[in-house]
C-alpha positions, 0 to 999 in steps of 0.5 A: 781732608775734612773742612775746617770749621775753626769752632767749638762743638756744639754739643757733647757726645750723647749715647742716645744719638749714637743708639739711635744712629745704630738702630737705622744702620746696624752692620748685619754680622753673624755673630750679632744677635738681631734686634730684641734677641739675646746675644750668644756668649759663645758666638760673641767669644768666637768672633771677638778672638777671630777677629783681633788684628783680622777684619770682618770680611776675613773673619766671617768665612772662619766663624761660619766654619767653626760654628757649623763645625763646632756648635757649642762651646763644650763641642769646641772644648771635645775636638783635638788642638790639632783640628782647631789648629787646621781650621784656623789656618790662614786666620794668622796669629797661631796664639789665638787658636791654641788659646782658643781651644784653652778657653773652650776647655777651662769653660766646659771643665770648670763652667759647666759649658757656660761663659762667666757674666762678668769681665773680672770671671772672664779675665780669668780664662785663657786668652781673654784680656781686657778688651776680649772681656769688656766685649763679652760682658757688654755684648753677651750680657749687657754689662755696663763695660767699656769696650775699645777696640782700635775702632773706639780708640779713633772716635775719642781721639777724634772727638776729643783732639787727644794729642797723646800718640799710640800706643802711649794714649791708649789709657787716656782714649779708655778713660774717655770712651769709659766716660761715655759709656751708657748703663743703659743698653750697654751692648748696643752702645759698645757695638754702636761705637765699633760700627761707628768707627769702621762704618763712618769714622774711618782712617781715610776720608771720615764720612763726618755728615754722617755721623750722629756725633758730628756737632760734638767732634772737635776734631771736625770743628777744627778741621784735622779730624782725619788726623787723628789719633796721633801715632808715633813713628814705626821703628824699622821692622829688622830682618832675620835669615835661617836655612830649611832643611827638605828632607825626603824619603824614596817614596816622596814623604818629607820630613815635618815637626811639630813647633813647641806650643809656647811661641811664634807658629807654636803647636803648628807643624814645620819643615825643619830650619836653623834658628832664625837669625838677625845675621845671615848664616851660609847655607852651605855649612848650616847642614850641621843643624839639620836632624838628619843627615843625607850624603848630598845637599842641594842648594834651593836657588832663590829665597822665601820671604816672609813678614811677620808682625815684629820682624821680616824672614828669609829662608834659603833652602837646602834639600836632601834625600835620605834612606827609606828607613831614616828617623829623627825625634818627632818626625812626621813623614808627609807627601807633599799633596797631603799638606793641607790636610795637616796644620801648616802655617802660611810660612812653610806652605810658602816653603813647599811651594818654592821647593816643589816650583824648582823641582818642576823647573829642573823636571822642564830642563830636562824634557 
């Protein structure tokens, strides 16, 4: 925990302390313009959509891909939803990837290739929200905007003491930061801020000698810094069930479906299932729900676990074999080795993986 001093700040938060800190210790990230070289707008974009609720050292490996892959916005906005789709797999948070590959597309359409330099033209875009904007527009272009991330929202808390947990703080934790933000060198200043939070004013054990603001945090003067900000309680996150249907061909192709686009998973392809849930259904009598019917079932020993954001999933599932000649709507018929050329998400790769694990133990049974 962070000493107790029990006194008042000395001083205010000054954005040239904070600018002079950042000149000295500035991460070293791809997507940042080296000192005295303009930011790219695209990398700026690409990188800020990656790396909402995902970290740096997960998100670099992505953004190098899709740069090398995809150079420029309108190169972006000429690939299919389906590649973005595959590239992004692993990166979670599917929305992103399709609002993604709708953003490339409005800018290259109606833009001519060029991002918007202001945060109320950027607004205007698929996937870009308040925060998205402010980055963009400070970091791209300079622009006076107040950006927070999860990173800032820690500094003002801890600068200021503010009581208000999250989310329900938020605002009051903007206002603050917006307070403080300088008009001059405004990118500089908002990626000092981030880097300042995730470098020294981290959630666990602040490195507080460090840090440029350390005579005017309160947080320090008073001792809790590590305290803050408040948070409020977590509900208890609930649990849904729904059974997959395997449903294979003689020459070892299995059955998947494209989701809607709109929604959890949307636009990613799946093994088929029932809804999902908040009560557990029976596996045995959920084959009603199947597309396609085969003449025998067999029940899957074991279950597939997956937690999302909001919820925790539990599959059971239910394999069958079907004619050579079997058709349902939108069926895409697939063997399992060619999986990872297609756009799965990490819940049916697990679902793959337990269906084909029991298929090799039943095969060692038998040997």
């Amino acid at each position: 925990m962070t000493r107790p001093f029990r006194s008042a700040p000395q001083t205010t938060p000054d954005a040239a302390a904070l600018l002079a800190w950042y000149d000295r210790h500035r991460r070293e990230l791809p997507w940042r313009a080296s000192p005295g070289h303009t930011a790219d707008p695209y990398a700026v974009w690409l990188s800020e959509i990656m790396l909402q609720q995902t970290t740096v050292a997960t998100v670099q490996g992505y953004f190098d891909a899709f740069m090398a892959r995809w150079p420029t916005v309108t190169d972006l906005a000429a690939a299919s939803l389906d590649e973005v789709l595959h590239a992004w797999q692993g990166l979670g948070y599917y929305a992103r990837a399709r609002n993604l590959h709708a953003c490339a597309k409005a800018v290259a359409r109606d833009h001519g290739g060029v991002f918007p330099d202001t945060e109320a033209t950027l607004r205007l875009l698929p996937g870009i929200g308040a925060y998205t904007a402010a980055a963009i527009a400070a970091i791209a272009f300079d622009r006076p905007a107040t950006v927070v991330d999860g990173n800032v929202e820690r500094v003002m808390a801890r600068l200021f003491r503010v009581e208000t947990p999250l989310p329900d703080g938020k605002q009051r934790l903007r206002d603050l930061a917006a307070v403080l933000t300088p008009t001059a060198r405004p990118g500089d200043y908002a990626q000092a801020v981030m880097d300042l939070g995730a470098t020294i004013c981290s959630p666990r054990k602040p490195r507080c000698p460090l840090c440029p603001w350390a005579s005017a945090c309160n947080g320090l003067a008073q001792g809790d810094a590590e305290t803050y900000p408040r948070k409020r309680a977590k509900a208890e996150r609930p649990t849904r069930y729904g059974t997959v249907f395997w449903l294979e061909r003689p020459d070892g192709t299995v059955m998947l479906r494209r989701r809607i686009e709109s929604g959890l998973l949307g636009g990613l392809l799946e093994v088929p299932s029932t809804p999902w849930l908040e009560q557990p259904g029976i596996p045995a009598t959920a084959h009603g729900a199947s597309p396609l019917q085969p003449s025998t079932w067999e029940a899957i020993p074991g279950t597939v676990i997956h937690v999302f954001t909001h919820f925790r999933l539990v599959l059971t599932i239910l394999a069958g074999r079907v004619s050579p000649d079997a058709v349902a709507p939108d069926a895409l018929w697939i063997k399992p080795r060619d999986f990872p050329d297609h756009a799965l998400p990490t819940l049916m790769k697990k679902v793959a993986r337990h269906r084909l694990a029991a298929t090799e133990s039943a095969a060692r049974l038998l040997l």
